[in-house]
C-alpha positions as CSV (number, residue, x, y, z in Angstrom):
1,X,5.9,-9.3,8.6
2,X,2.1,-8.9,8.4
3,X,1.4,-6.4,5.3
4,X,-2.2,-4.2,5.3
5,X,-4.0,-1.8,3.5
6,X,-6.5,1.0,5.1
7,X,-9.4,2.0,2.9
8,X,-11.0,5.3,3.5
9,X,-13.3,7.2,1.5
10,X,-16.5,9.0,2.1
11,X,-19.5,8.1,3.2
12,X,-21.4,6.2,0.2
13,X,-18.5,6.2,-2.4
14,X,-18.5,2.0,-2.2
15,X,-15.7,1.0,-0.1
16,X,-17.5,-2.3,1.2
17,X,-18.4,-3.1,-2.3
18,X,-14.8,-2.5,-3.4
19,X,-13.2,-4.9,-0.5
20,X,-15.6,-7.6,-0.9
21,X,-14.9,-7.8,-4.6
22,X,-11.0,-7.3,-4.1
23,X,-10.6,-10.4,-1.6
24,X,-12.6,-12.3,-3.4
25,X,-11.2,-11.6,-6.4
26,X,-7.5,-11.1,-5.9
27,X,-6.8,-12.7,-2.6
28,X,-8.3,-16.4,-2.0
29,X,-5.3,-18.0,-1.5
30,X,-4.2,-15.2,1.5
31,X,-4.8,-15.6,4.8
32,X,-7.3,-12.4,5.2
33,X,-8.6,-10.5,8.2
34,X,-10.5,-7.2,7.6
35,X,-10.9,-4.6,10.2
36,X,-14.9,-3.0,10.4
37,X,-15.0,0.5,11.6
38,X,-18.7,1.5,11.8
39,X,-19.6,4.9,12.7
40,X,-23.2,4.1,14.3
41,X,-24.6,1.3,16.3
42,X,-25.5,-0.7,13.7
43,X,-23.2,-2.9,11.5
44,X,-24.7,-3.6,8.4
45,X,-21.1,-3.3,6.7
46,X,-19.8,-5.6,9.1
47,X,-22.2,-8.6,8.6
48,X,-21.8,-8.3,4.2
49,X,-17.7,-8.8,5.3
50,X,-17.8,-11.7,7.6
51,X,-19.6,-13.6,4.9
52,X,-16.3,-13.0,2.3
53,X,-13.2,-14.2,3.9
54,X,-11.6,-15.1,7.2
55,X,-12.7,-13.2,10.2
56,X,-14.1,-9.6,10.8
57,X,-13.4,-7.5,13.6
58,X,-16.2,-4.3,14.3
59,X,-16.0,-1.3,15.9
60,X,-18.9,0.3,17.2
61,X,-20.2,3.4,18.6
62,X,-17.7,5.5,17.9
63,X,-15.0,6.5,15.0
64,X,-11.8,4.2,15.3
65,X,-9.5,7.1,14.2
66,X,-10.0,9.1,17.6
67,X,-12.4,7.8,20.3
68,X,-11.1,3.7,19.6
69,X,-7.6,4.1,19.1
70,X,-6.8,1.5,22.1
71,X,-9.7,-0.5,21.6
72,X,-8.8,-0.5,17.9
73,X,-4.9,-1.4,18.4
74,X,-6.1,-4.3,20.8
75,X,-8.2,-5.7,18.5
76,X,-6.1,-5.6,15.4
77,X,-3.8,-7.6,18.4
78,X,-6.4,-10.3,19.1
79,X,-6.7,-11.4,15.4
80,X,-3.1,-11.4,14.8
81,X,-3.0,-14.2,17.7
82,X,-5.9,-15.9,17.0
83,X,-5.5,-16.0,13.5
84,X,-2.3,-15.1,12.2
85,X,-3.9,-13.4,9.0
86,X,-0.8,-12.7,5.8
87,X,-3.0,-9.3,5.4
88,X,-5.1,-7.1,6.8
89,X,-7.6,-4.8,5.5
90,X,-8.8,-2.0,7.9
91,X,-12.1,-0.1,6.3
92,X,-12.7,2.8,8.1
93,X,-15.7,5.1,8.9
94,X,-17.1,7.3,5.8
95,X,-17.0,10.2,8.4
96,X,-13.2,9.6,9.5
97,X,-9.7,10.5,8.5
98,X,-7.1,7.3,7.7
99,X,-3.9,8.5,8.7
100,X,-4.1,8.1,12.9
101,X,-4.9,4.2,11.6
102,X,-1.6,4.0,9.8
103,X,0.2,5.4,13.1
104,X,-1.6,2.9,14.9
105,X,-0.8,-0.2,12.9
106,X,2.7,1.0,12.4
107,X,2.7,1.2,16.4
108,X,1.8,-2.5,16.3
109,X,4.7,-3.5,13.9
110,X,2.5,-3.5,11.0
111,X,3.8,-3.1,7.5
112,X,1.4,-0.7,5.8
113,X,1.4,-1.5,2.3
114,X,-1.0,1.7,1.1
115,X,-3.1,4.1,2.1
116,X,-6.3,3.9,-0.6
117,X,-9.5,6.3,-0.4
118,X,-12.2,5.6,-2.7
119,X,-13.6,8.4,-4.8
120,X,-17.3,8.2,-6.2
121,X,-16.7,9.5,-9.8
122,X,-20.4,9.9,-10.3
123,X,-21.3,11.8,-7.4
124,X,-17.8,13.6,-5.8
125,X,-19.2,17.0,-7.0
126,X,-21.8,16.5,-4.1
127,X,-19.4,16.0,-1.5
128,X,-15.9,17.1,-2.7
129,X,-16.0,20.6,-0.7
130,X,-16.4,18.7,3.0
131,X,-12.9,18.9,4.9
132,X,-13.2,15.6,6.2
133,X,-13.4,14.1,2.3
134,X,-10.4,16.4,1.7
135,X,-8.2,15.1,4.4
136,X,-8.9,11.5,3.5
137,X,-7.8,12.4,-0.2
138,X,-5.1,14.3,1.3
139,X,-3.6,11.2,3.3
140,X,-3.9,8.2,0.9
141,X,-0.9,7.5,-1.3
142,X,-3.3,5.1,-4.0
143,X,-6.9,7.0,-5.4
144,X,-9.0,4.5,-6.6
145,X,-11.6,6.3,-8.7
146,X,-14.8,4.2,-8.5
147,X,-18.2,4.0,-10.3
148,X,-16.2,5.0,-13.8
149,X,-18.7,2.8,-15.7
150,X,-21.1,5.8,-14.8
151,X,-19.4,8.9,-16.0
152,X,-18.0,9.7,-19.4
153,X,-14.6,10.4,-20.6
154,X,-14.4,14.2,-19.9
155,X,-16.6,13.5,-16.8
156,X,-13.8,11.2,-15.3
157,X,-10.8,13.3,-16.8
158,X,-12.7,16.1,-14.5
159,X,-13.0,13.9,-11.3
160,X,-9.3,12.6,-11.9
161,X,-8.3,16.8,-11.9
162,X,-10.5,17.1,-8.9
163,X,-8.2,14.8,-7.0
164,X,-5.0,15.6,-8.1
165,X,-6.1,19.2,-7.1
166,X,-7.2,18.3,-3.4
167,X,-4.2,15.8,-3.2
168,X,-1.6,19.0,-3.4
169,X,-3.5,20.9,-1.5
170,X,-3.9,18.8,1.5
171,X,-1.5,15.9,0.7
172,X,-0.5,15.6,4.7
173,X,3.0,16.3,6.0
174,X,5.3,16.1,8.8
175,X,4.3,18.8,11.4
176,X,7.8,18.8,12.5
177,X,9.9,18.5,9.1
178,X,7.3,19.8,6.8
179,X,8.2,17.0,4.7
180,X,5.5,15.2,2.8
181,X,4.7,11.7,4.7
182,X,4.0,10.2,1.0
183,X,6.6,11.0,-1.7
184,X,4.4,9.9,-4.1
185,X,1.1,8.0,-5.1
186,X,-1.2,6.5,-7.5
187,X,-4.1,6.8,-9.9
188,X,-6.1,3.7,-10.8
189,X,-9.9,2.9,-11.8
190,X,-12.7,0.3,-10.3
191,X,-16.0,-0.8,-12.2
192,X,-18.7,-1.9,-9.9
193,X,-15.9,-1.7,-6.9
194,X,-13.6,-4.3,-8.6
195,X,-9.6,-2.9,-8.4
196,X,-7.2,-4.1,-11.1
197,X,-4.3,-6.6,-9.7
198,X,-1.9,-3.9,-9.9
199,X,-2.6,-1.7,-6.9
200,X,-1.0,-4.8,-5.1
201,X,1.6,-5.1,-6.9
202,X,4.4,-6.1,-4.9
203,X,2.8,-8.0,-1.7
204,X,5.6,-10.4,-0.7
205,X,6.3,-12.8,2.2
206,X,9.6,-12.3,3.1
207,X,10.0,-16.0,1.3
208,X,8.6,-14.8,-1.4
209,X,10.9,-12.2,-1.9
210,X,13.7,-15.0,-1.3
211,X,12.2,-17.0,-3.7
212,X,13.0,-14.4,-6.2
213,X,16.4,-14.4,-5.6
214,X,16.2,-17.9,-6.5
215,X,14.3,-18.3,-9.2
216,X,15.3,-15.8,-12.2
217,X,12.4,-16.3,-14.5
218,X,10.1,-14.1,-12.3
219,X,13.0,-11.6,-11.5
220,X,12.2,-9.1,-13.8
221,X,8.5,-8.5,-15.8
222,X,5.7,-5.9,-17.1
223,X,2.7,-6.7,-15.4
224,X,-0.6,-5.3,-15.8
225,X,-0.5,-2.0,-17.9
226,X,2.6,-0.1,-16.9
227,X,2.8,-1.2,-13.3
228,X,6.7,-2.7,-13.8
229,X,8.8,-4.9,-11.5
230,X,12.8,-4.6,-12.3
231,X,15.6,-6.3,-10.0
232,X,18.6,-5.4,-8.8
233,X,21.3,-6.9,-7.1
234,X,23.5,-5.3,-4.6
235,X,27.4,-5.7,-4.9
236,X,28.9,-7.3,-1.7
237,X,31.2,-4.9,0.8
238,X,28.1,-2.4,0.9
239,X,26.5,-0.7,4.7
240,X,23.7,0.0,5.5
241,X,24.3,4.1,4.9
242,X,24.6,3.2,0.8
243,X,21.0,1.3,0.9
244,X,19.4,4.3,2.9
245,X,21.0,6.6,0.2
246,X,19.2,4.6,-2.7
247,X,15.4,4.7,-0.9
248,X,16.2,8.4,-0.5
249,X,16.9,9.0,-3.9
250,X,14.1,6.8,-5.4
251,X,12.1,8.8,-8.2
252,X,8.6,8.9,-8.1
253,X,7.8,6.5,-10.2
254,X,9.0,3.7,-8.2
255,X,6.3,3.2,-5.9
256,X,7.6,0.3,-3.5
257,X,10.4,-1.6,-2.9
258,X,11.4,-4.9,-1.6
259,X,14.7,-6.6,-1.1
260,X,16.8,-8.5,1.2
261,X,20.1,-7.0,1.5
262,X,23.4,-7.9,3.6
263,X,25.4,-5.1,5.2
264,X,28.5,-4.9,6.6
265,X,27.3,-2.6,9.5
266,X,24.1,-5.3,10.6
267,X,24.8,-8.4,11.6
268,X,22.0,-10.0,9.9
269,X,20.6,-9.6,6.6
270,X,17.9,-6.8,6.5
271,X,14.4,-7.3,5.0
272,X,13.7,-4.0,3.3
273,X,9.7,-3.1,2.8
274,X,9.6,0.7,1.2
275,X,5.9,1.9,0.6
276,X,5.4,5.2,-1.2
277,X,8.0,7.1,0.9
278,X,7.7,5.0,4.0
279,X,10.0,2.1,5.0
280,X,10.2,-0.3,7.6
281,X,13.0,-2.6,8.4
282,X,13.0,-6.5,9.8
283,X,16.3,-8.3,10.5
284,X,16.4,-12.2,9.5
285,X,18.5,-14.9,10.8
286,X,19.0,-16.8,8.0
287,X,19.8,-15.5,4.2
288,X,22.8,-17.2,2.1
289,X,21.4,-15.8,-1.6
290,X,22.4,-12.2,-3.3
291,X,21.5,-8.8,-1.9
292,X,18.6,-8.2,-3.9
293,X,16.1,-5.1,-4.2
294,X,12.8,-5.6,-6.1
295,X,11.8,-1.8,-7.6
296,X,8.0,-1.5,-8.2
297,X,6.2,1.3,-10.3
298,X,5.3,2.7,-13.4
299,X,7.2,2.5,-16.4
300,X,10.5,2.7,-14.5
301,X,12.8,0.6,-16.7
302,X,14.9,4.3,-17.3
303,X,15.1,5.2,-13.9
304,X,15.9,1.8,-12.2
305,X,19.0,1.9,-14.6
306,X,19.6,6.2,-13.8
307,X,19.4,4.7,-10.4
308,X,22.1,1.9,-11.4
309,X,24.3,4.6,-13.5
310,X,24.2,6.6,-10.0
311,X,24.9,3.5,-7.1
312,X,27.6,1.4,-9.0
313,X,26.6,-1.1,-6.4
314,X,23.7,-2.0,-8.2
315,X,23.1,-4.3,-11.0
316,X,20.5,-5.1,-13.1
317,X,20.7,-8.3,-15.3
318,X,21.2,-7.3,-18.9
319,X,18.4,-9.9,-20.2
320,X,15.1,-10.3,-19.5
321,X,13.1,-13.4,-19.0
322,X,8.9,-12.3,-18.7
323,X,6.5,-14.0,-16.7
């Protein structure tokens, strides 16, 4: 399953900056391909990407969330077979909105790990009011707030207010349901476009999530700040019906989950990838280990065990071995 993240933001805030110093930074040993949307004919973006990691692919002449959605989904398509990236980063135009790109990549199979828009904390005020800036807060489920090395306390407690505000008002929804498409989201900070770890938190292979079936020690840990990972293991004799019931019942804090879980209803053991209210689901052939479900938030040691108190199907391990 090939995992990606979309970046949006407006025009100026430092998206480019903040990829280029995330891949370096926190994925050298991934197999990266990042997606170039340039609204314009010229891709200045595009040539300060190729020279970071793995291969580029840029759009021109035109915005990729409207006029390029073919060309776009084709593309995205042509690296996958050349390349066979792990991830893939799509930066989009400052002058489009993200969610159509997370239809499209979920069109192509295309586990979309989170939605982030980049917010200019020194200079939001100047652009804060234009729709399009509102709709690209409105549908991204992780707010990096960038530049904070330039604003003060109070001056970034007012930005992070600013957000929040925009995000209720035009956090997108279902037109049919009404239902928010993102149950929840997240918070964090860049200086000079550099993310913290933890907004990746939880990017597995489907190995890797077998691997920690296997291996206890890295089954359950704090990482960075209050980002947490907790375990559970699912009780044999479950379907598929009592699984669905826990991802619908997830509290916000839990921001992902991953797992491999057996069912009596599926044939196959189920790879389970939930991202802030979304989930996809991949059968595999093979799996002789524990049903196990990998929770992934902030500070959600109470509710994984609420969670555990309410599914008596699950179990957590009562000690704790840290990474």
């Amino acid at each position: 399953m090939i995992q990606s993240f979309i970046i949006t933001g407006f025009l100026g805030v430092g998206k480019t900056t903040m990829l280029t110093n995330t891949v370096k930074e926190h994925f050298s040993d991934k197999k990266v391909a990042i997606v170039v949307n340039e609204f314009g004919d010229i891709g200045i973006d595009g040539n300060i990407l190729s020279n970071v990691y793995s291969e580029v692919l840029e759009i021109s002449e035109g915005c990729i969330c409207c006029q390029l959605a073919e060309e776009f989904e084709s593309g995205v398509m042509e690296i996958i077979n050349k390349y066979d990236p792990e991830i893939i980063f799509v930066e989009t135009s400052g002058a489009s909105e993200p969610f159509p790109i997370f239809l499209s990549l979920q069109n192509l199979g295309i586990s979309v790990e989170g939605v982030i828009c980049v917010v200019d904390s020194k200079n939001i005020d100047s652009y804060k009011d234009n729709s399009t800036a509102k709709y690209q807060i409105g549908g991204s489920n992780i707010m990096v707030l960038n530049k904070t090395d330039l604003v003060n306390d109070d001056e970034l407690e007012a930005v992070k207010k600013d957000v929040i505000q925009i995000k209720d008002e035009y956090n997108i929804k279902n037109t049919l349901t009404g239902k928010t498409i993102f149950n929840n989201y997240a918070i964090n900070k860049a200086e000079q476009g550099l993310v913290s770890k933890e907004v990746f938190e939880g990017i597995y292979r489907i190995d890797e999530i077998v691997g920690l079936a296997k291996d206890y020690q890295h089954l359950d840990h704090t990482t960075n700040d209050s980002i947490t990972q907790k375990v559970a293991y699912l009780k044999k004799d479950i379907e598929f019906n009592d699984v669905d019931e826990v991802l619908n019942n997830l509290p916000k804090s839990i921001y992902r989950v991953k797992g491999v879980v057996k069912v009596k209803d599926v044939p196959n053991p189920i790879v389970i990838n939930y991202s802030f209210g979304n989930v996809s689901f991949e059968e595999l052939d093979e799996y002789d280990q524990q049903s196990i479900l990998i929770f992934i938030g902030e500070a959600i040691d109470n509710d994984v065990n609420l969670l555990c108190d309410k599914f008596d199907f699950l179990n957590v391990p009562k000690f704790r071995v840290s990474k």
